[in-house]
N, C-alpha and C positions, 0 to 999 in steps of 0.2 A: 330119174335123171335130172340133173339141174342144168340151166339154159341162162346163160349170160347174155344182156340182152341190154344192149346200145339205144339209150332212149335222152334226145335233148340234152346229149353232152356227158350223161350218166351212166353207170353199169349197175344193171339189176340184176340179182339173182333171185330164181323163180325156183321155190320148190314146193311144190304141189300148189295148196290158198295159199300159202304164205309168200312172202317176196322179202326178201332184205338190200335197202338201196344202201351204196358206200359211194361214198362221194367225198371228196378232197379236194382243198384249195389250195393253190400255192400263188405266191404275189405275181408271175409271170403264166403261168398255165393252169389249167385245170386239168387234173389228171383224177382219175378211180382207181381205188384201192381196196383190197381182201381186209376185212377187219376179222382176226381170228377171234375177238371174244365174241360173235354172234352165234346164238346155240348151232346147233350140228354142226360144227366146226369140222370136225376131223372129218366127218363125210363127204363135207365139200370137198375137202383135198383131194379123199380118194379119187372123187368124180372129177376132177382136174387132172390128176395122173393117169387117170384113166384112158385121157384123150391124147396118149401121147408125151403130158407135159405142156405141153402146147399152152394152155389156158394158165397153171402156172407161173411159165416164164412171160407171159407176159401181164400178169399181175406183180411179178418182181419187177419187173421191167417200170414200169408204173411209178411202185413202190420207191425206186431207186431216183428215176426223176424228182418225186417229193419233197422226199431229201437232200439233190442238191437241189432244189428250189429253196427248199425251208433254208438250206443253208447259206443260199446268196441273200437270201431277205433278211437274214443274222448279219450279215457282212455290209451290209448296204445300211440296216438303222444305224449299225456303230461308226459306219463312216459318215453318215449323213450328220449325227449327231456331236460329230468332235466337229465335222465343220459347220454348223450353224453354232456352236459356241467357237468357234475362234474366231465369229464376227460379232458375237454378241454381250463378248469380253470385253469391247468397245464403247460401251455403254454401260459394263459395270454388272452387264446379267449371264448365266447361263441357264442349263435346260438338266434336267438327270436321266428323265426317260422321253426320247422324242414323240412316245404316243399320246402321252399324259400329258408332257408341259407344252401342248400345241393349242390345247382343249379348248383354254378359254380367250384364243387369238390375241393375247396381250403380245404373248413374247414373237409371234407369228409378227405384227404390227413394225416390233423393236429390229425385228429383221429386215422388213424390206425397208425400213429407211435407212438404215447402217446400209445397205447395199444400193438404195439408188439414190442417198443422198438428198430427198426430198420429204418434205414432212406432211406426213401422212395423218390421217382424222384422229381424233383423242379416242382412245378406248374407252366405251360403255363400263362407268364402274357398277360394281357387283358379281355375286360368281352364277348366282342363277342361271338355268340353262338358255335362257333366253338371251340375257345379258351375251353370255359366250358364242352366241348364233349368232348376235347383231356383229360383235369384232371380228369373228373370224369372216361375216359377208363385207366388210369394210376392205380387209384386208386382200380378198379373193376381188371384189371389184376396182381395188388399183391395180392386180395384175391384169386384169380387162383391159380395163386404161391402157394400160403398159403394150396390148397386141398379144395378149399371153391368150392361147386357144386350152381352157381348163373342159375337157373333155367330160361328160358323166360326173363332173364333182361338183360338190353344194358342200355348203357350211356344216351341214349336219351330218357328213364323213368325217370331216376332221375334229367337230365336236366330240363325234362320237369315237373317236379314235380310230377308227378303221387302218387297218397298218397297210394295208395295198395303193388303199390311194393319200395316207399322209405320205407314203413313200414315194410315191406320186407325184405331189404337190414338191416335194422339197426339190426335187431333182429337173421338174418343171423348171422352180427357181434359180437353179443352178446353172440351169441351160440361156435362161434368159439375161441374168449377173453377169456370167462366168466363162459363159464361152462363145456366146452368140455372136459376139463384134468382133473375135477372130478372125483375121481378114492375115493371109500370105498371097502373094504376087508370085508366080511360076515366072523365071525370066527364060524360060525355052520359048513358051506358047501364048505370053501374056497373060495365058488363064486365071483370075482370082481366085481361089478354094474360101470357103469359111465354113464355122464353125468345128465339124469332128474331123472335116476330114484337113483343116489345115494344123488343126492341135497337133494331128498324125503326121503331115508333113511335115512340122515344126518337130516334133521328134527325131524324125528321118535327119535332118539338115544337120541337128548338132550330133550326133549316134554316129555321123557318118564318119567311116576310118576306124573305129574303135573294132578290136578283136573279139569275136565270139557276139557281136550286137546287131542284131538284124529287126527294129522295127518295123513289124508288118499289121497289128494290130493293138488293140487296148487289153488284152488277154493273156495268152501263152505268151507273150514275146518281153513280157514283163516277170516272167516267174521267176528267174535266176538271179535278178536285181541288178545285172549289168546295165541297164539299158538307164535306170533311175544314175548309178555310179557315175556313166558316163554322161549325162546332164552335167552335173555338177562338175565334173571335173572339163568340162566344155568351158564352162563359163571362170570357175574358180579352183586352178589345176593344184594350188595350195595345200585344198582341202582333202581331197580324196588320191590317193594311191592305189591307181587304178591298176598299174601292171603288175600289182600281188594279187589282183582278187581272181579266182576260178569257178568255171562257170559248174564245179562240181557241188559247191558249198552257199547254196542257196540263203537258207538262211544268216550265214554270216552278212551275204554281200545285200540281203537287205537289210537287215539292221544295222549294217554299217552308214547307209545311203539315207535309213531315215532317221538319225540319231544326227548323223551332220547337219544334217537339213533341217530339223529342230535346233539342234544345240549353236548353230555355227550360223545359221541364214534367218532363222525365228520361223519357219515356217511347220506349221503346228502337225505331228505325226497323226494323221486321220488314218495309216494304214496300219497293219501289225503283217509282220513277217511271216506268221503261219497261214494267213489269209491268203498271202499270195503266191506261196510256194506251193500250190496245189495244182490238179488236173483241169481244171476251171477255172480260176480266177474270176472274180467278178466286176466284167467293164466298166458298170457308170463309179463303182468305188474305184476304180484306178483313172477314168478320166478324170473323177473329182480333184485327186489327189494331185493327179500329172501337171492339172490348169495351173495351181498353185505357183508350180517350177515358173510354169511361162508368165504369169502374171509378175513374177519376180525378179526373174533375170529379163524381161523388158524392161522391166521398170527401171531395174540398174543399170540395162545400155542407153536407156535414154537421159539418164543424169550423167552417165561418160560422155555422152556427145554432146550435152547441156554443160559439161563442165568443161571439155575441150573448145567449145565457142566462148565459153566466157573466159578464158584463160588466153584463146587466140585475141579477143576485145581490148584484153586488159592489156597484152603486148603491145599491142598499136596502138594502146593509148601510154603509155611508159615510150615507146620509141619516138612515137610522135613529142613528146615534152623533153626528151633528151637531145632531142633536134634542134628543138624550140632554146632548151638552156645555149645549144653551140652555136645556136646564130647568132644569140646576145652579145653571146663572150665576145664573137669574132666582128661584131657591130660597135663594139665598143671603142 
């Protein structure tokens, strides 16, 4: 009889001296898993059907978790990785795989100054691993600076590529760049929100009124691609033709919302349409993505109301010298 046996996070199976440990990581959980290629294979099964099933479905069950782990952690390097190059096009560089080109903390360096505008230590030349441990502790010690709380991380995770916690780190910096100073004003209660949950409130405000769009979270409420449509068509009704899209044809109405939004605002497609038409969707890649909207259409209300003052200045001062010419005349 074999005996599944729960030890420090692990599932062991014990059959007879021998034991085989199966153990799986994913970037968010630790889950165990059945590895059929371990010898007696098909007898374990029996002895798991044996039980009912029971021990089975819950090694599917496992199994299944894994996979979508594995698969948000697929969804998250390719979004992390379009947006640390759509800031790093800014200087002239990009990145091809963000496990590799973080290595030797050059491009790591080139980022946080494109993003906090301050110039940061020269990078250690050479590619030695040593060399790469001093940039990337430069770079990890101005987020310090900065009040960033880098949890379990050192330079020799992101030297060494570790995908959990470069994934980590990026999303750290995203939080600290990109959403952190997110500040809305509730005029019910006074209350300030900031950060996730005013992005979410800031969703809510413009969403509001639109058919079939109910922001409630960074997830599901995102999957049909109304709720991106209706952003834009908030801000710039030009653009987007909202009252043809249907909340049955998902993929259209994101790829409609992120091809505008590239082609028409410049703001760089870090999503793909099959990523978010799914059972799950992955929240920090659609926060990523969402900040972008607001980081944009702020920036445009605030050069409308920068351009409306300067336009109301420039009136009173044209009225005031029209005044000025009619008292001459009439002085004369």
């Amino acid at each position: 009889m074999i005996t599944p046996i729960e030890c420090n996070g692990e599932t062991i199976v014990e059959r007879g001296a021998s034991a085989h440990r199966l153990v799986a990581m994913t970037t968010d959980i630790s889950v165990s898993r059945w590895d059929p290629s371990i010898g007696h294979g098909q007898e374990i099964i029996d002895d798991f059907e044996y039980d009912g099933g029971n021990s089975s479905s819950r090694l599917f069950e496992r199994s299944r978790i894994k996979a979508l782990a594995d698969e948000r952690e697929s969804v998250q390097k390719k979004t992390f990785q379009k947006w640390v190059n759509s800031h790093l096009v800014r200087v002239g560089c990009r990145i091809g795989d963000l496990y590799v080109d973080m290595r030797d903390g050059k491009n790591l360096l080139k980022l946080l100054e494109v993003l906090s505008g301050e110039r940061l230590p020269r990078p250690t030349k050479g590619k030695m691993r040593i060399h790469c441990l001093e940039n990337v502790d430069k770079a990890l010690q101005f987020l310090r600076e900065q009040r960033v709380h880098l949890e379990n991380m050192g330079s020799h995770d992101i030297v060494d590529g570790n995908p959990r916690l470069n994934l980590g780190l990026i999303w750290t910096i995203i939080l600290r760049f990109q959403i952190q100073d997110i500040t809305i004003e509730e005029t019910d209660n006074k209350e300030t929100k900031s950060a996730k949950d005013a992005l979410l409130l800031w969703c809510q405000m413009k969403t509001a009124g639109y058919n079939n769009v109910n922001v409630r979270n960074f997830t599901t409420s995102w999957r049909d691609g109304l709720a991106f449509n209706a952003i834009i068509h908030k801000h710039r009704p030009d653009l987007v033709q909202f009252e043809k899209l249907h909340r049955s044809n998902p993929i259209h109405n994101l790829n409609n919302a992120f091809n505008v939004a590239e082609d028409k605002l410049g703001l760089t497609k870090l999503l793909d349409a099959e990523d978010i038409a799914v059972d799950h969707p992955d929240e920090k890649s659609i926060i990523t993505y969402v900040v972008t909207y607001y980081h944009y259409f702020s920036k445009m209300k605030q050069e409308t109301v920068q351009g409306k003052r300067i336009g109301k200045v420039v009136g009173i001062a044209m009225e005031d010298e029209r005044m000025q010419r009619q008292y001459e005349t009439l002085t004369r």
